[in-house]
C-alpha positions as CSV (number, residue, x, y, z in Angstrom):
1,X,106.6,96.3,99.3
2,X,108.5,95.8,102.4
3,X,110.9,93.3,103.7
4,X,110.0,91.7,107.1
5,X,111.6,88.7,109.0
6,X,109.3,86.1,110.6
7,X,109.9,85.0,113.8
8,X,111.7,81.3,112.5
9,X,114.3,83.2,110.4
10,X,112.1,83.7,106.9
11,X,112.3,86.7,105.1
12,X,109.4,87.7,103.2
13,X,108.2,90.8,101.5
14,X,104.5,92.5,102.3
15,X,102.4,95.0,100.5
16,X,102.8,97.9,102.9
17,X,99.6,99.0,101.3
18,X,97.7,96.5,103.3
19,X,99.4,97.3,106.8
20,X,96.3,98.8,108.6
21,X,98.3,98.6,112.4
22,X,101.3,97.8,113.8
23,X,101.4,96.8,117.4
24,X,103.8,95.2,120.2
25,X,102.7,92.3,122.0
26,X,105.4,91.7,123.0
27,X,106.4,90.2,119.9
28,X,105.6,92.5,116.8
29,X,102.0,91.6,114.7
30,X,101.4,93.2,111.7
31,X,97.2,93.4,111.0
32,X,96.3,93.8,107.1
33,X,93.2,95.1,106.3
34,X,92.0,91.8,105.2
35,X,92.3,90.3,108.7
36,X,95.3,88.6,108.3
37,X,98.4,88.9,110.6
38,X,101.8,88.4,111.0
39,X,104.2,88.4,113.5
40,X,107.7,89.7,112.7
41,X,111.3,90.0,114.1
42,X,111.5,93.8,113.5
43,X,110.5,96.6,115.8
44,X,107.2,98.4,115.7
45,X,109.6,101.5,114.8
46,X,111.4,99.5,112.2
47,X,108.3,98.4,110.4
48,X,107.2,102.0,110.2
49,X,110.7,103.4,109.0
50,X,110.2,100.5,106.1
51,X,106.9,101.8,105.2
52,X,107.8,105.3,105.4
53,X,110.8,104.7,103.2
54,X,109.1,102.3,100.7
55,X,106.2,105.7,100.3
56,X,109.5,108.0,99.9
57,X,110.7,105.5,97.3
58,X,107.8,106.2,95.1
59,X,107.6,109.9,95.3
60,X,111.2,109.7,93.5
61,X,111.1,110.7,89.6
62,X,112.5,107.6,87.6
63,X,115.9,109.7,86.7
64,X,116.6,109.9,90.2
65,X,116.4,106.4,91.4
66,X,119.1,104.0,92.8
């Protein structure tokens, strides 16, 4: 799960799982892969460090963890 900002202020988390794209528009959308979409404050390159970090996160053996 990541955290992502709406564009109204609201923080929510999302199943990075389900993150098929990514795109500018100018605003960012996030498309799931069951046709939903959001729009978010963050960056198209902020989204995917999220993602990228959240995958890292689980790669991690349970002693090592924050």
């Amino acid at each position: 799960m990541i955290e992502v900002t709406r564009l109204n202020g609201e923080v929510f988390v999302i199943n990075a799982d389900l993150i098929e794209t990514v795109e500018a528009r100018p605003d960012t959308v996030l498309f799931l892969v069951n046709g939903r979409r959001y729009v978010v404050r963050e960056s198209v390159s902020d989204v995917v460090g999220r993602v990228v970090a959240f995958r890292r996160s689980l790669n991690v053996p349970p002693g090592e963890r924050d």
